[in-house]
C-alpha positions in Angstrom: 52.6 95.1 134.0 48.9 94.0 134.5 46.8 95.3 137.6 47.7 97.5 139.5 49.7 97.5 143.1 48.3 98.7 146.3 52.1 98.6 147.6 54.5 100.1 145.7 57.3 98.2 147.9 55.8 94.7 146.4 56.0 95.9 142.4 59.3 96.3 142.6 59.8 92.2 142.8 58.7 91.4 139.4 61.2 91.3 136.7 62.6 94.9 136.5 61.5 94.6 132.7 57.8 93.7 133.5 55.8 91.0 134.4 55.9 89.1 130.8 59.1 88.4 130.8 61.1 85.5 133.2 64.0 86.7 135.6 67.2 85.2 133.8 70.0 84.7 136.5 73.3 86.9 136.7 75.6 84.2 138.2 78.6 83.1 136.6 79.7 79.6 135.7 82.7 79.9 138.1 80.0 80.2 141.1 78.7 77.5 140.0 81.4 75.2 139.5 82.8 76.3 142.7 79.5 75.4 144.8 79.4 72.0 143.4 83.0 71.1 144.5 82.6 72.7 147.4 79.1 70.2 148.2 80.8 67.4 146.5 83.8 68.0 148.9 81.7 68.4 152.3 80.2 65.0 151.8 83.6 63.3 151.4 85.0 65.4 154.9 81.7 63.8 156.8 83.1 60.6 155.4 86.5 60.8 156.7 85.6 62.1 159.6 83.7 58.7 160.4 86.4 56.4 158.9 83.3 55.5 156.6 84.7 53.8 152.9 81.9 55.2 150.8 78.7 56.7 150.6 75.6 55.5 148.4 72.6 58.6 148.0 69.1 58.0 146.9 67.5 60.6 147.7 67.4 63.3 144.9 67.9 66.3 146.9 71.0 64.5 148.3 72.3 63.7 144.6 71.0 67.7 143.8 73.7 68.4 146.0 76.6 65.8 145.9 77.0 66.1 141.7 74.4 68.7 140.6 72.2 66.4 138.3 68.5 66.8 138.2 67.3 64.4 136.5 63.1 63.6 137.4 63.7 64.6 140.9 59.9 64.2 141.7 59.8 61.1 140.3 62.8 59.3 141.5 61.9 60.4 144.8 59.5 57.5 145.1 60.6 55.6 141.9 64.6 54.4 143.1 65.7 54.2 139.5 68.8 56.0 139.9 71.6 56.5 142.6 75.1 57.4 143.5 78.1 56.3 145.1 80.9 58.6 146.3 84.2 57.2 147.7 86.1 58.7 150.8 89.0 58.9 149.0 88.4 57.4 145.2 86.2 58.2 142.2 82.5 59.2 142.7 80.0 57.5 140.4 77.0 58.5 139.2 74.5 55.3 138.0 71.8 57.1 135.8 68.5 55.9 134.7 68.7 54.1 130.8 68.9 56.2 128.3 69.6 59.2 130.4 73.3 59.4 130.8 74.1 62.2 129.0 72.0 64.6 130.8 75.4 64.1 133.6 77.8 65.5 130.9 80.0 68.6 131.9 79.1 68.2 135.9 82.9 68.5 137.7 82.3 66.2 140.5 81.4 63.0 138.6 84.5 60.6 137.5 82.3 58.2 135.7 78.4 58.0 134.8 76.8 53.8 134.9 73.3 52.7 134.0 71.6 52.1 137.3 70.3 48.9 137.8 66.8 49.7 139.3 65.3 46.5 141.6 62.4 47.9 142.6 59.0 45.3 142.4 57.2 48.3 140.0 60.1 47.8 137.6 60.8 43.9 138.4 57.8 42.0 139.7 58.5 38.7 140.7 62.3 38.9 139.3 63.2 42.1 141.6 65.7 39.8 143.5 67.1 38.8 140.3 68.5 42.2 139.6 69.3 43.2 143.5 71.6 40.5 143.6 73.7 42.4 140.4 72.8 45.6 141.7 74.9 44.7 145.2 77.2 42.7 143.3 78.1 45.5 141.7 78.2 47.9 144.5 80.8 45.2 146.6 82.8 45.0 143.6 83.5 48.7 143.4 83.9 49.3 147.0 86.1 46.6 146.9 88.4 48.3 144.2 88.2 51.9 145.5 87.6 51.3 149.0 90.6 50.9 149.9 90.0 47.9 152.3 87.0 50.2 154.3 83.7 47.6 153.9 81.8 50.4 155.9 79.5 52.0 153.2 76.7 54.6 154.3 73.3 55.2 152.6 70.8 57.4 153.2 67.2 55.4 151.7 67.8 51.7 151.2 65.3 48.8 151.1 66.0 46.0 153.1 66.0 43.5 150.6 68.9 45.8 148.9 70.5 46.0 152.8 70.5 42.1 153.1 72.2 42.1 149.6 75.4 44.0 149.9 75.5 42.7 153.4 75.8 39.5 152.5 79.0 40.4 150.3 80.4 41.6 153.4 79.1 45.4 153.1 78.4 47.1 156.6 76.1 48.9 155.6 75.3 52.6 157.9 73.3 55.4 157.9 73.9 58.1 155.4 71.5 60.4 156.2 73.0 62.3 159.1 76.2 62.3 157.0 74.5 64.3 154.3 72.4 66.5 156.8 75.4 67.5 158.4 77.3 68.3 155.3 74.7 70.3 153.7 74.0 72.4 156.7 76.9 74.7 155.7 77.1 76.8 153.2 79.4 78.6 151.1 79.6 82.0 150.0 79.0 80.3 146.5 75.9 78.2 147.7 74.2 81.6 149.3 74.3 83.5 145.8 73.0 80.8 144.7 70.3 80.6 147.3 69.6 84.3 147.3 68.5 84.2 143.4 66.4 81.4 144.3 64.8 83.9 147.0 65.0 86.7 144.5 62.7 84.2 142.1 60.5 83.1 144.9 60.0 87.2 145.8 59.2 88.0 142.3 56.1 85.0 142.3 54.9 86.6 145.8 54.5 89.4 144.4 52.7 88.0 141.4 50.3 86.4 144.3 49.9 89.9 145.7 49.4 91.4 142.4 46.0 89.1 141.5 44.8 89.2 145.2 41.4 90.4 144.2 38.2 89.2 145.0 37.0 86.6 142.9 39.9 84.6 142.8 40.3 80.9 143.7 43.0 79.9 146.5 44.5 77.5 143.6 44.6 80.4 141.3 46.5 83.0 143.3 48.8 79.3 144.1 49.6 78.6 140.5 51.4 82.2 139.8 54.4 81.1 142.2 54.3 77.9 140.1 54.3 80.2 137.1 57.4 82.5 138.7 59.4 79.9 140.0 58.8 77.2 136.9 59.2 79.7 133.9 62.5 81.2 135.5 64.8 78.2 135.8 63.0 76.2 139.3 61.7 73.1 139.9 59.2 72.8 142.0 57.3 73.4 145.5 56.7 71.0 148.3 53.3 72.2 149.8 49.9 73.8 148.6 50.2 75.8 152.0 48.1 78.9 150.5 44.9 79.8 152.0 42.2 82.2 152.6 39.5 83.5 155.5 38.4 80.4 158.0 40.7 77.5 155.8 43.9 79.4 157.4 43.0 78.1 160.7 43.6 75.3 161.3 46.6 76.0 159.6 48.3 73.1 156.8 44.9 72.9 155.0 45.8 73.0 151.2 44.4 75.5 148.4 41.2 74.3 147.2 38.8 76.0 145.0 37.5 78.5 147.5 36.9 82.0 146.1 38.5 84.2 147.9 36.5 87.1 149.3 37.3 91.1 150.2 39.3 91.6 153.2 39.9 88.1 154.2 43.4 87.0 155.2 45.5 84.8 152.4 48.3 83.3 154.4 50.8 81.3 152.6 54.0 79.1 152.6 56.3 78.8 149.9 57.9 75.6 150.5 59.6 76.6 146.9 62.6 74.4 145.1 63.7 76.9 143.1 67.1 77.4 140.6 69.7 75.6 141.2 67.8 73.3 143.4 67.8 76.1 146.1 64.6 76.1 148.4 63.1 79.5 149.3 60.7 79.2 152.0 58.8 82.0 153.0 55.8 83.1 154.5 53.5 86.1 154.1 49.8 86.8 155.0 47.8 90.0 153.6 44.4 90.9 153.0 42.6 90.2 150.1 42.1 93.8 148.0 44.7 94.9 149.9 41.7 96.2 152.5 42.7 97.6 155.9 43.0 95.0 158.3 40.4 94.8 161.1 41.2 95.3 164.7 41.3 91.7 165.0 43.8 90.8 161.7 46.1 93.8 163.1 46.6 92.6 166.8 47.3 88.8 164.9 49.7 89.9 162.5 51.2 92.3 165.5 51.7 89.1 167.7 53.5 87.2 164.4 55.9 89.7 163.5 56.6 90.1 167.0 57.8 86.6 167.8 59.7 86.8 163.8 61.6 89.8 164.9 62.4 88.6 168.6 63.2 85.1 167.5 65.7 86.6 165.0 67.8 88.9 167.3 68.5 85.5 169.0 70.5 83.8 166.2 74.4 84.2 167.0 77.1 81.6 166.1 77.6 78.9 168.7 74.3 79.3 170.1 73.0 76.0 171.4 69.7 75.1 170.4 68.7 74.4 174.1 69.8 78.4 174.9 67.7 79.6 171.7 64.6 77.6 173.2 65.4 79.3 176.6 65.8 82.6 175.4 62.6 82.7 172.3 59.3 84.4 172.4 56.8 82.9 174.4 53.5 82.3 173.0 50.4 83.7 174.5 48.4 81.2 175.8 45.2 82.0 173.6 47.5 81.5 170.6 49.1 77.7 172.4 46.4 75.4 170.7 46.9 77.0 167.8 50.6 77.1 167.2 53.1 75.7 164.6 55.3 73.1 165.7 58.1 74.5 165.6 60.4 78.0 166.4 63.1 77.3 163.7 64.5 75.0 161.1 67.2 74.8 158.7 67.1 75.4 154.9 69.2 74.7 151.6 68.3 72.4 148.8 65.1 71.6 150.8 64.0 71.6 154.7 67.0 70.6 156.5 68.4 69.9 160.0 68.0 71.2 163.0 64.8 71.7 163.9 63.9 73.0 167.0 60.2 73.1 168.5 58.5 75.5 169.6 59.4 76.8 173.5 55.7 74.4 174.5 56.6 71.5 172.5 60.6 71.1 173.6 61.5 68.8 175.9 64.1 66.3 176.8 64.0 64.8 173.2 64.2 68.0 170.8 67.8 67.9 169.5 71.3 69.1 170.5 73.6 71.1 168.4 74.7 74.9 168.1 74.2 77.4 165.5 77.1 77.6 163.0 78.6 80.6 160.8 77.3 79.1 157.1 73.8 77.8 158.0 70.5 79.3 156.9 67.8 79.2 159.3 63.9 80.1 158.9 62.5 82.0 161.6 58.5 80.8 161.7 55.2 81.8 163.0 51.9 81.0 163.1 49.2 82.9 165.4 45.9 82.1 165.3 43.2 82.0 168.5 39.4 80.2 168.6 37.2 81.8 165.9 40.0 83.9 164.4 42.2 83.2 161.0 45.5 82.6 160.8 48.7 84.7 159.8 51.6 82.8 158.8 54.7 84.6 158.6 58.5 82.6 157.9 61.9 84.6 156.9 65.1 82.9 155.9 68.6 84.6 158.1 72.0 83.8 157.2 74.2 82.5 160.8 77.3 84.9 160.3 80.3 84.6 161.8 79.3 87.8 163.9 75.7 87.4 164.4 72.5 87.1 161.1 71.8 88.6 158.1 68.5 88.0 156.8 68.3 87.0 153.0 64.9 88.0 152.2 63.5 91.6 152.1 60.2 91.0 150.8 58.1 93.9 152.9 56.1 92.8 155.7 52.5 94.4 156.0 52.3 97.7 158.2 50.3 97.1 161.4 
């Protein structure tokens, strides 16, 4: 392994082998296959529990999870070139980009694989209505085979051109996205092992970050080796550039840059990582650069953060409202108030996911209901900062158990 580790308790993250090699999962084809049915199965319960005929998924993190197909997820997330439907109680179809179909053989959930019939303007121009008017064609003519009489179809990211089209063949057309939320909020025992290699991935590129956080680096730099980790051992991709160093930490969400990075300044980052299996990991640590004592100032910062992580934590039970967590979490000092993150907690699977609850100053009458249930996965979050300071940003993902929280992550937390 190159460099050398000021923690021990950090080196033991990268690949028990060494650093040159990637981390090749353990997890056996059965977990696998059981997960998928298990996702595939939620979605159709949310369904019936709504007396809805079918549901129609755009959104590639929502086909991630429904079938298990990847296909140019970035891409198609602002590209609609390919889309699936899933019956209550009949076949679920999968309508693949041209030329890509076979990339669907083997999944479990899928009954039969289509050509999509994209109708977006990039793809159409002046004929896009030309090919919504078969693509909704279409779509009726299969709910009206399978549906068995239901006309109420739910989608989670529709244009309203497309809208107008199926419901003008007599579609009603709903909202799909609280339908998938919902669903994906709970996870199996299959989905967690799943998610905690994802972590174990993400953990071995923090450590890769810790590893070259010398002087002399760039903020991009000490960014890429989590894109190295998590790309060369089986993930896909991450959703922020949420690593900085020194005065870019506060205000917080500025993105690396080309900074160097200088002795005994703070690099706070977020991992915001889509790892394997389409598993997010989403994490955050802050730690000095050349692993330097921290100053009187950094110490009392970090202090206050993993104060509010650990105090926020030992509040997660199952059947917990939201409204009683809010009530019961840390209260911010009010030095730290115009500096905060927006929010105390959020959910986590395949990406970000409901609830999310603000933070105690920003909840009010509109921050949403619900309780805490055995199965999700929550991140706990802080961010402290105060005029003139920087800013540590600290995030652990905890398991809701039936019995209390289990926290997924281990990677070690600076002493203070």
């Amino acid at each position: 392994m190159k460099g050398a580790f000021k923690d021990d308790r950090k080196a033991t993250y990268l690949n028990a082998e060494g650093a040159d090699r990637p981390l090749i999962s353990p997890i056996a084809d059965e977990v696998l296959t059981r997960a998928r049915l298990y996702r595939l199965g939620r979605l159709r319960q949310q369904l019936m529990a709504r007396d809805i005929g079918a549901l129609l998924l755009y959104d590639p993190v929502n086909i991630r999870y429904a079938f298990d197909c990847s296909n140019m997820q970035v891409w198609t997330s602002h590209n609609p070139m390919r889309y699936a439907l899933i019956f209550a109680t009949g076949p679920a179809i999968m309508f693949e980009f041209k030329s890509c179909e076979h990339l669907n053989d083997g999944l479990p959930g899928i009954d039969e694989v289509r050509t999509a019939i994209p109708y977006m303007f990039m793809a159409r121009g002046d004929k896009a209505q030309l090919f919504i008017e078969d693509w909704a064609a279409e779509i009726a003519d299969l709910v009206q085979e399978h549906g068995g009489g239901n006309r109420r179809i739910a989608a989670d990211k529709l244009d309203k051109p497309a809208i107008e089209g199926l419901e003008s063949r007599g579609l009603r057309v709903e909202d799909g996205t609280e339908i998938a939320e919902l669903a994906r909020s709970i996870k199996s025992a299959d989905e967690l092992e799943l998610m905690r290699w994802t972590i174990r991935v993400c953990e071995a590129g923090m450590a890769r970050i810790y590893e070259h956080s010398h002087p002399g680096a760039t903020e991009r730099e000490l960014w890429a080796h989590l894109h190295f980790e998590n790309a060369r051992s089986g993930g896909d991709w991450l959703e922020t550039k949420l690593l900085t160093a020194g005065p870019n930490t506060n205000p917080w969400y500025k993105e690396c840059g080309d900074r160097v990075v200088q002795m005994g300044e703070m690099i706070s980052f977020d991992t915001d990582m889509i790892g394997p299996y389409g598993y997010c990991a989403d994490l955050s640590r802050s730690w000095t650069c050349g692993y330097t004592p921290m100053t009187d100032l950094q110490k009392r910062l970090y202090a206050t953060a993993l104060e509010q992580i650990n105090h926020n934590i030992e509040l997660l039970q199952p059947g917990m409202e939201f409204a009683e967590f809010n009530a019961k979490s840390w209260q911010i000092p009010a030095q730290h108030v115009n500096y905060r993150y927006s929010l105390a907690a959020h959910g986590v699977g395949m990406a970000d996911e409901w609830p999310v609850i603000p933070l105690h100053v920003d909840f009010d009458h509109r921050a949403m209901g619900g309780r805490f249930e055995p199965g999700m996965v929550i991140c706990i979050e802080s961010l402290i900062g105060e005029a003139g300071s920087e800013s540590i940003k600290l995030e652990t993902q905890v398991l809701v158990t039936e019995t209390g929280h289990e926290r997924l992550d281990s990677f070690p937390w600076e002493d203070v």
